[in-house]
Steps between C-alpha positions, in 0.01 A plus 500: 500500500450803268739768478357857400470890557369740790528907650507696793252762698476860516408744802473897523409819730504905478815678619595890440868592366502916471711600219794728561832654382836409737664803633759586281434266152599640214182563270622211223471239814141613558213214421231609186207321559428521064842316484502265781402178428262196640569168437345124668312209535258714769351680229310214351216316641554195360868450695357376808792466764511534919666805467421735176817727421635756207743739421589870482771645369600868556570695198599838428364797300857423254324114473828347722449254771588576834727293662476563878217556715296814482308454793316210656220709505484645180266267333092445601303224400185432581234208427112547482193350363235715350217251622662475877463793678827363763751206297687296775823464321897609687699744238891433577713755272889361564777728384756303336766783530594426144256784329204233543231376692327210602121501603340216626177477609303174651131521461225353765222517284352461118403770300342551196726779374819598636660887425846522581644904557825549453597911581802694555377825648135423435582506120447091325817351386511333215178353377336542852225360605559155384166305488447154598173406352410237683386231705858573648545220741645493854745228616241352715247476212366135435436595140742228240501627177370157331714459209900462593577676141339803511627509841869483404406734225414780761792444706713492149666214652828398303474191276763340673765448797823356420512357848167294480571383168833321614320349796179408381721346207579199713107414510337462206271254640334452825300269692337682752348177647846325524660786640221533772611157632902509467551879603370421809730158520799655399533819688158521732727351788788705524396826318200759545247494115168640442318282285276802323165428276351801335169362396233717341699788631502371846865445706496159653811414715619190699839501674765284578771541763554638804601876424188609323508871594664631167110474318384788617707696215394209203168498653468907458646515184261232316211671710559819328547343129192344540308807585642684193500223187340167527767249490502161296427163729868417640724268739792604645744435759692782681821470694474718838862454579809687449696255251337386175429105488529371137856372503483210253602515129326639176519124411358354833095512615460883602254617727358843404552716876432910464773666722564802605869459465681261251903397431679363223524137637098482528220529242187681704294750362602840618275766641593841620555422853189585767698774656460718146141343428410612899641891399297484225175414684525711787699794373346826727391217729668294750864507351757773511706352232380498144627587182327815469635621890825472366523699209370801741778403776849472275709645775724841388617608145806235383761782557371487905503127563756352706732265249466182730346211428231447719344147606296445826280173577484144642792228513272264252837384280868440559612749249325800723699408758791550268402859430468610841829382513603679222340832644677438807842505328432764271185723662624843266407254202174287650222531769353169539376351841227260598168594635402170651689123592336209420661262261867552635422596870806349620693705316332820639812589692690527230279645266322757708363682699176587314400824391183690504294437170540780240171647321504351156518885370806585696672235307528748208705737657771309364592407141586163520256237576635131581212215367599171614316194538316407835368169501404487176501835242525856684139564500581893566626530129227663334525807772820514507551559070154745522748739772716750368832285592662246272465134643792277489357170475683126572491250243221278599346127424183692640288690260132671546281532190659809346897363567540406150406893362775685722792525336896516673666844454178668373244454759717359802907433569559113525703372783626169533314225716763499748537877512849480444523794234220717718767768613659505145142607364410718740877709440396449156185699544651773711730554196276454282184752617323618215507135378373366802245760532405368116448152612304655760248655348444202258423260778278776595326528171461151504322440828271769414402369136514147597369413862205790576171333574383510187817260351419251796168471433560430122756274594250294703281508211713311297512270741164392572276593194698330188 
């Protein structure tokens, strides 16, 4: 087995956003196109992801940044290509009520030169157009950039991620042959693997198990590497299960297993988990839930969300079934109730009834957001710190791939394993609101820095191109 480095895809089309002045606004709040700025990875060629995105800011004629929403519609952006007299690309411009904007577009087709309008009232903003000089690839483009360092020198990949440093650290030698023969002894009975070989930039896979389903999202995400960078010749096993499988000692024989989740008592290689790899691949596609959705979707202004703490979903670990007891005995403090039964559907009568499922959006119309583990590590983290709520997260064994970067009391509140101080922190936060509006906004800074499409994609790369 080799370990090394890999990206994400890139998709856009044309959408219309008329410019225009809210009723009342006082002339200072008032966008300048001059001053406004445009910022992203969608305004190079070379950053080749599913989704392509970038980002205005609104700025006044005084040079200040505005700091609520001027209008969804106040921004237009447009995408042609001089040599195509129609480009099949779908324009998204979300309004992050914060003063900026998100615009997203997914393209269905290559082009040899891209022009990107940005206008506020037909005037450019900024340094509009913005020209791609291409090729400028689609997602679906089988066109690997040959050489894996110039490739990583386009994306501007960072050198380094703490995370795969401290797991790959355990392996400083492998045997792909051996491990071909005792993966499959060790865990091929009991557990679900994909035994992967990328070979001359092929994906070869043979599975072992019963519950093989879970490829789909390992299979799509090497799929779309391999159409963007040509990847070295590599073996490697994947765990499609829920709990990571290495659980013998630095000292014993290790088996090198890529999960998507891993724990303190277990040495697997962590990747960010499919459900974050899968909203990166089909953002504007066939999920509702992405990490660009939710920045558009944050609920009301802090001052208007209800102070509960809000939790809905399934009864996957004991200590949910302690919060809904929790909520029960205190419901002005928590709103927490269960979804579905299916681990403890015994206890249904006392832990029910079930309620109707809540859009993930709706969520944020409170300001305090319970994370706590399901069967293994909350996979619903990353939306929940990219909302405009701060996330009160249990102390966990669990961690995904970006666990080890959040820090307590800056980007999340800590609560203990067993809840037991949960009501304590959430009085804490109520007297405490600028604070906890702080801590807030960090997590949110965070998740939108550190887990867009463009982070997961150069997260992969480290895996599988060193």
């Amino acid at each position: 087995m080799s370990a090394g480095r890999y990206s994400c895809l890139l998709l856009p089309l044309c959408v219309s956003v008329l410019a225009h002045r809210q009723p009342g606004a006082p002339a200072a709040s008032v966008p300048a196109a001059d001053n406004s700025l445009v910022w992203g990875p969608g305004l190079e060629a070379n950053i080749v992801l599913p989704v392509r995105f970038f980002y205005i800011q609104a700025v006044d004629g005084s040079g200040k940044n505005l700091t609520t929403s001027p209008g969804e519609k106040t921004f237009e952006v447009k995408i042609v290509s001089p040599s195509e007299p129609f480009t099949r690309i779908w324009i998204q411009v979300l309004d992050r009520q914060d003063g900026s904007f998100l615009v997203r577009y997914r393209m269905y087709a290559t082009y040899t030169d891209l022009h990107i309008h940005v206008l506020l009232q037909d005037k450019h903003v900024a340094k509009s157009p913005f020209i791609l000089k291409g090729p400028v690839y689609h997602e679906g483009c089988l066109c690997p950039q040959p050489v894996g360092s110039v490739w990583e020198a386009h994306m501007r990949c960072p050198q380094s991620f703490a995370q795969i440093d401290r797991d790959l650290s355990l392996y400083t030698t492998v045997d792909p042959d051996l491990n071909a023969q005792e993966i499959p002894q060790r865990f091929g009975q009991r557990q679900s693997l994909c035994h992967y070989t990328v070979k001359d930039n092929k994906v070869y896979v043979k599975t072992f198990g019963e519950h093989v389903g879970f490829r789909i999202f390992m299979d799509a995400i090497l799929l779309s590497l391999t159409r963007k960078v040509r990847l070295p010749d590599v073996e490697f096993f994947v765990n499609l299960g829920d709990w990571p499988l290495e659980k013998r000692k630095p000292t014993e024989k290790l088996h090198p297993i890529f999960s998507w989740c891993g724990s303190n008592n277990t040495r697997d290689i962590v990747m960010p988990t499919y459900d974050l790899t899968e909203s990166v691949l089909e953002t504007m596609g066939r999920v509702s839930l992405d990490m660009m959705s939710v920045q558009a979707n944050t609920g009301p202004p802090w001052a208007e969300k209800n102070a509960t703490a809000f939790w809905r979903g399934r009864d996957s670990r004991q200590e949910r079934l302690e919060l809904v007891k929790l909520s029960r005995a205190h419901p002005d403090v928590i709103d927490a109730a269960f979804t579905n039964f299916f681990f403890f559907k015994h206890d249904e009568s006392l832990y029910g009834p079930l309620v109707k499922h809540v859009s993930f959006f709706d969520f944020f119309k409170y300001k305090y957001q319970i994370n706590i583990d399901g069967t293994v590590a909350a996979y619903r983290l990353p939306y929940l710190l990219a909302g405009d709520s701060v996330v009160f997260k249990q102390d966990s064994g669990y961690y995904e791939h970006f666990y080890k970067e959040l820090r307590p009391w800056e980007h999340y509140i800590p609560v203990r394993a067993d809840l037991g101080d949960l009501l304590e922190k959430i009085q804490w936060a109520r007297d405490h609101d600028d604070e906890a509006k702080t801590i807030a906004l960090a997590g949110q800074r965070f998740a939108r820095s550190q887990l867009m499409g463009d982070r997961m994609e150069y997260f992969l790369t480290a895996l599988f191109l060193l």
